[in-house]
N, C-alpha and C positions, 0 to 999 in steps of 0.2 A: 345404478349406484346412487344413495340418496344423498343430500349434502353434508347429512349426520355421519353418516359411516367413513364418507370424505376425509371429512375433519377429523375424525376420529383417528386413521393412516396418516395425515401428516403430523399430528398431533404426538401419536406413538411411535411413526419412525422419528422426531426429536428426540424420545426419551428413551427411544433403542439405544441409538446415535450417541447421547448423552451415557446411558448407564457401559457400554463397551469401551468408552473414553474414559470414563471415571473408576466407574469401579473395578470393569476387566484389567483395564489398564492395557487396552490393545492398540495399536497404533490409530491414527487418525485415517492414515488412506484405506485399511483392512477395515477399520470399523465405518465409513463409509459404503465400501462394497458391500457387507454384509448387509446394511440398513437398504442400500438398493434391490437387494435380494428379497427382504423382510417384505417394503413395499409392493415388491411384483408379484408375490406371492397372494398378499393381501387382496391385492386389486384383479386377482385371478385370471393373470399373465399364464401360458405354458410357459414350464420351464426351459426350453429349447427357443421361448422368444424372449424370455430375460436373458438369456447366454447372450444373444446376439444381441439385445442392447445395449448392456457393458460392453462390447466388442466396440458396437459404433458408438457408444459415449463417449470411452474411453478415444477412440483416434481420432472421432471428429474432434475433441478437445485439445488434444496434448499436439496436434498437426502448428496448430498456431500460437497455443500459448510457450512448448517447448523450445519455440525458435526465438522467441521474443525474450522470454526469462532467462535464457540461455545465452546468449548475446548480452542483457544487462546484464546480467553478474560478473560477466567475462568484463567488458567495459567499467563498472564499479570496481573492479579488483585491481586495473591498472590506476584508476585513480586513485586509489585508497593507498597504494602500495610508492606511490610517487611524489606523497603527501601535499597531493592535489585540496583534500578539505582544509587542513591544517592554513596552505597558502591564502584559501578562500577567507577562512575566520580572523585571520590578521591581516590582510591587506582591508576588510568591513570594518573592525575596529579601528584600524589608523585612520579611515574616512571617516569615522562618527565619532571617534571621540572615547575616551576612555567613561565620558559621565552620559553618555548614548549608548554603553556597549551591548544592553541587551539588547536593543535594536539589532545592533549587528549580527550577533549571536542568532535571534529568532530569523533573519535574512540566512545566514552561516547555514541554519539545519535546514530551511525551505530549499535550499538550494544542493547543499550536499547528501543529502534522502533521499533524490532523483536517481542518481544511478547506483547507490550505496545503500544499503538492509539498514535498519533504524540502532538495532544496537551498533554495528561494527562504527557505524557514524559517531556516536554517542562515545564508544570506548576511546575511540579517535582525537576526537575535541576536549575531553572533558581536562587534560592538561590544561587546557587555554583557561578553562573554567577555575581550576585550581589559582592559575595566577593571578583573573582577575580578583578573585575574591582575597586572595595575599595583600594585594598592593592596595585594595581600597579598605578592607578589614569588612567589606560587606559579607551578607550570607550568600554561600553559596548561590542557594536558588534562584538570588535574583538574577544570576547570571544563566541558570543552570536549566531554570525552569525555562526561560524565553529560546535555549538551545531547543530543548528536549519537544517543546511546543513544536518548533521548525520542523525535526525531525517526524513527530508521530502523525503531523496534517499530511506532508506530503508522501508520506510511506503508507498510506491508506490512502492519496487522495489522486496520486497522480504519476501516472505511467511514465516511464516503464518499469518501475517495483510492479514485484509480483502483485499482488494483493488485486489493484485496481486493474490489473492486464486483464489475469484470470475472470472474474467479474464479468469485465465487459464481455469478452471471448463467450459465456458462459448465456448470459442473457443478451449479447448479439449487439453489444454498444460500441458505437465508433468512437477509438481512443483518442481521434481528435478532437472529437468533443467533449471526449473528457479532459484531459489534459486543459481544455478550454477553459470550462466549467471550473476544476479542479482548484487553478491558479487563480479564476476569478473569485469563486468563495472559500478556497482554502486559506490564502493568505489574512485576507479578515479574520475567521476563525484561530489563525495561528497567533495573533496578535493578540486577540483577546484571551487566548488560554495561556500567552505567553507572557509579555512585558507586562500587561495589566495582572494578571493574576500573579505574577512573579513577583510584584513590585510589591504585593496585598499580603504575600504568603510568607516574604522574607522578612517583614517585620515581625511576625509570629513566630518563625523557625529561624534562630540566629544557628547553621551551621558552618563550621569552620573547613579551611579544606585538611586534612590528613595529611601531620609536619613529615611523617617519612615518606610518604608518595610525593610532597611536594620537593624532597630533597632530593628524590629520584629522578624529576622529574629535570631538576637541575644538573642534575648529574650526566643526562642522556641527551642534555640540550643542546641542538649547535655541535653537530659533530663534525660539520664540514660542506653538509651536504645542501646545495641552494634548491629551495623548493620551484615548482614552475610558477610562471606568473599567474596573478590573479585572472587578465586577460585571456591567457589561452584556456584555464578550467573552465572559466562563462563559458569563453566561444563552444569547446569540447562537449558542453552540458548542454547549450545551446541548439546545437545545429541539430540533431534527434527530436527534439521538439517541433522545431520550426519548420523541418522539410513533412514532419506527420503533421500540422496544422495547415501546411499550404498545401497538402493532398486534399483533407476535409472543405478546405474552403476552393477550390477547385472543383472536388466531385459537386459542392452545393452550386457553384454558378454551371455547372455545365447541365444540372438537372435540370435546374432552371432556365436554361437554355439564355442567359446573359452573353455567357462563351461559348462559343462553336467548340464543337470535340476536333481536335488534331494531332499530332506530332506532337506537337509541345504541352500541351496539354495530357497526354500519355506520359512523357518522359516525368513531367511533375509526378503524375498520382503514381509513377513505377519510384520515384527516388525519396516519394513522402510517403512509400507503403511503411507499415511498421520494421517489415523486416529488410531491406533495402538500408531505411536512416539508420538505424540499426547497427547495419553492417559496417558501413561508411563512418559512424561516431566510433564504433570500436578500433576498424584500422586506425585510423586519426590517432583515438588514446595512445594505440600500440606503438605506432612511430613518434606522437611527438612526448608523450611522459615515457618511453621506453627504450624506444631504439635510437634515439637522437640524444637521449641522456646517459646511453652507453651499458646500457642493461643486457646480462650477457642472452641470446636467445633461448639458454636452456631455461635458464629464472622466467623469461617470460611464458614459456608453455608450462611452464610449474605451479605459475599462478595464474594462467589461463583453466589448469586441471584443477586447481582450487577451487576456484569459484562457482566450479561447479556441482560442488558438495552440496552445498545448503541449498543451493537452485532444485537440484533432484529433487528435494522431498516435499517442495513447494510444487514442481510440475507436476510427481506424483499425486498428490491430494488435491489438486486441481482436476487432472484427470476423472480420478473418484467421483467429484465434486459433478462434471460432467453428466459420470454415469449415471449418477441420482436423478437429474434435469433427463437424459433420453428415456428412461425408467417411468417419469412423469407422464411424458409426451406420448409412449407407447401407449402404456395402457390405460391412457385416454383421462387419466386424474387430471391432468392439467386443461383440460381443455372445459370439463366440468368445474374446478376450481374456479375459474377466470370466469367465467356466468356468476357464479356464485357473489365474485367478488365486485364484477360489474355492475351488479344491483346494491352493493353497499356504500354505503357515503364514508368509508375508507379509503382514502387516497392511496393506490400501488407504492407512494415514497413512503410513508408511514406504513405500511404492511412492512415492506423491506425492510424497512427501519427496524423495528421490534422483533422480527424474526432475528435477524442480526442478533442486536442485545441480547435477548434469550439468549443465545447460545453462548456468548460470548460472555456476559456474567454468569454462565452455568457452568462453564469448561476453562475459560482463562486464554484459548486460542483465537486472536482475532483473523487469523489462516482458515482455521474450521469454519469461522462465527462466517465469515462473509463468503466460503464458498456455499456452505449449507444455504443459507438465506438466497444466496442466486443460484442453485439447483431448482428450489423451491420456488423460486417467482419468475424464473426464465419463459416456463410453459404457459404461465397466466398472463403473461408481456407481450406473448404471442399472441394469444386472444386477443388481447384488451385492443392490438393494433395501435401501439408507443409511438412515436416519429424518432427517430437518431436523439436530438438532443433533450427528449424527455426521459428515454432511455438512460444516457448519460447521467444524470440528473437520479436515477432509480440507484446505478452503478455507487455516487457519492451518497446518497443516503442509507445502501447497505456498508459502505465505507465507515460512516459516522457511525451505525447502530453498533458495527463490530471495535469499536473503540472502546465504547462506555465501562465506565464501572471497572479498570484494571486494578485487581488486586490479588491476597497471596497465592491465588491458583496459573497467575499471570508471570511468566520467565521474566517480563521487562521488570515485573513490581520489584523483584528481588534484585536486580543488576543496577537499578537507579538506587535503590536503598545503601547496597554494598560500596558502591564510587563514592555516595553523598556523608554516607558514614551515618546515615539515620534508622533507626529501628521503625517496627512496624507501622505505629501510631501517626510518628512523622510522615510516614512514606505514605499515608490512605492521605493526611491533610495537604499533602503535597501533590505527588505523582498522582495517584487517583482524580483526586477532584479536578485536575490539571485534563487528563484525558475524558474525564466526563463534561466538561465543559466543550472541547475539542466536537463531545458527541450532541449534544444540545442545539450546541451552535449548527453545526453540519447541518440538521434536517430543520432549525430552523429556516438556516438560507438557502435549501433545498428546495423548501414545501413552496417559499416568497416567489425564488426562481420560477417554480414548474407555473406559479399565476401567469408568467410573461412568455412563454415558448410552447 
């Protein structure tokens, strides 16, 4: 198979990918599988051994992303439902000050992104938002945008949201080095597409908030019900990260034979496994925002079954997403790829990067954008022979390509415009350039990173 013909199959399953997304208008995880079919065919797979790669793509994927995505959702839905963020963004602002408040805000959505989907976040806070810009007569955005900043770095940048799990599971990245990674150059990046650009854009766009939403807003407020503390959401947020961070930096001293392997040493990397903290942050959620605030237990299987709505369609099209990556590996494209690529002075972050993009200024899904993109570079990662936190490092720079460029083929472009009360023009000078910044930033302090690891 020559490198032309190669490229030629990746190249075409994109615009497969692309035209059954756009034009058929067929779902994302169906028009995945087909495009895995497309490829196999291509690359002149029997069809009785593409059957059976969708089979193992598909379960070796969804074995681990479906427990992980499945659990956060469940976990985000008690805090969402116990007005766990709400607590967060008003106990930030009391600490910073009404004339720091973006600060807080962009702190508010880094933090509640983590276990909460980016819009439900967004529809959540954007009260708080409405009132600051009431009481100071600022614009909106400057409030608005260092939120939404918070929210779209860590919903792309940092497990356990779907996006970055899938990803790693996918191209074979230790999520405690993402998470690492994530926290170290996402929070940068949120600043700067957040408070600084917020600060640049509200002087250009004076938006008001919406006097009947705002009267609504007073109407519904303060019903009786005391939110949990600031304290137990950190901790509740907290402890899921830190028990999968003290797994990864465990399994590194023991490789390294610093620490002897033992007992204790097993019991960490069993209670810092993904699914393990996992499990442990959810009960937590469930008894201290639920059962200790007197939640009756049918409400809480109710909104355990919730949350597992929008998780579905995410583990499904991860799965797909899979397929596509065992489709590569099969029939031997990806192993030919990854030569290809190893003799070019294209960095794997910057391949990732743009595969990403593409799809994601072409379709509007940053779901699709970044499972495609790591379907597509999983197999050439294996080649190339990554180390764990280069890998990670691959993970956040398909994170960042699948950000770029949101607009009206993009669900968020229209939900930010709708709250904010801006028409479309507004909404590209704002939310757009806002998330392409987001993307910029990403793979620039991606590419800096991989110099050092």
């Amino acid at each position: 198979m020559s490198t032309l013909f190669l490229l030629f199959i990746v190249v075409s399953a994109i615009a497969v990918l692309l035209f059954l997304v756009l034009k058929l208008k067929i779902s994302a995880f169906i028009s995945l599988l087909l495009t895995s079919v497309y490829v196999g065919i291509l690359a002149g797979m029997p069809l009785n051994e593409i059957a059976g790669s969708i089979q193992n793509g598909m379960g070796g994927t969804l074995g681990f992303v479906a427990t992980v995505v499945g659990l956060g959702a469940i976990f985000g839905q008690m805090l969402e439902s116990s007005g766990g963020a709400e607590s967060l963004a008003h106990s930030l602002i009391k600490k910073f000050g009404q004339d720091k408040a973006p600060w807080a805000m962009v702190i508010t959505g880094f933090i509640v992104a983590i276990p909460v989907f980016l819009d439900v976040g967004f529809i959540i806070l954007v009260p708080i938002i409405y009132a600051l810009s009431r009481d100071t007569k600022k614009s909106l955005l400057y409030y608005g945008i260092p939120l939404l900043a918070g929210l779209a770095v860590t919903h792309s940048f940092i497990p356990p949201t779907p996006g970055p799990v899938a990803v790693a599971d996918i191209i074979n990245a230790q999520l405690g080095w993402v998470i690492l990674f994530g926290i170290i150059l996402g929070f940068p990046v949120a600043v700067i597409a957040g408070p600084v650009w917020g600060k640049i854009i509200s002087r250009k766009i004076n938006i008001q908030p919406p006097i009947e939403l705002v009267e609504k807003m007073d109407a519904s407020k303060n019903k009786g019900e005391k939110l949990p503390s600031f304290r137990l959401i950190a901790l509740l947020i907290g402890i899921p990260m830190l028990l999968i961070l003290m797994n990864t930096l465990i399994g590194v001293l023991v490789d390294k034979e610093i620490v002897k392997e033992s007992l204790t040493t097993d019991i960490i990397e069993f209670l810092g496994h993904p699914f393990s903290a996992l499990i442990i942050a959810t009960l937590l959620a469930i008894y201290f925002l639920c059962i200790k605030r007197g939640m009756p237990k049918q409400k809480i299987l109710d909104l355990s079954t919730k949350a597992l709505g929008p998780a579905g369609i995410i583990i499904l099209i991860t799965g797909a997403g899979g397929v596509l990556k065992q489709i590569l590996v099969d029939s031997g494209i990806g192993e030919i790829l990854a030569k290809s690529i190893a003799g070019s002075p294209m960095p794997p972050i910057l391949l990732a990067w743009l595969l990403a993009a593409i799809v994601r200024i072409t379709q509007g899904s940053a779901t699709v954008a970044m499972i495609t993109a790591a379907g597509i570079m999983a197999p050439v990662l294996t080649e190339i022979g990554l180390n764990d936190p280069q890998r990670a490092l691959v993970v956040l720079a398909i994170a960042s390509g699948a950000t770029i460029l949101s607009h009206v083929n993009d669900s968020g472009f229209w939900l930010v415009g709708k709250y904010f009360g801006m028409n479309e023009k507004q909404t590209l000078r704002s939310w757009t350039v806002m998330e392409t910044i987001i993307a910029l930033c990403g793979l620039i302090l991606t590419l800096l990173a991989s110099l050092f690891v």
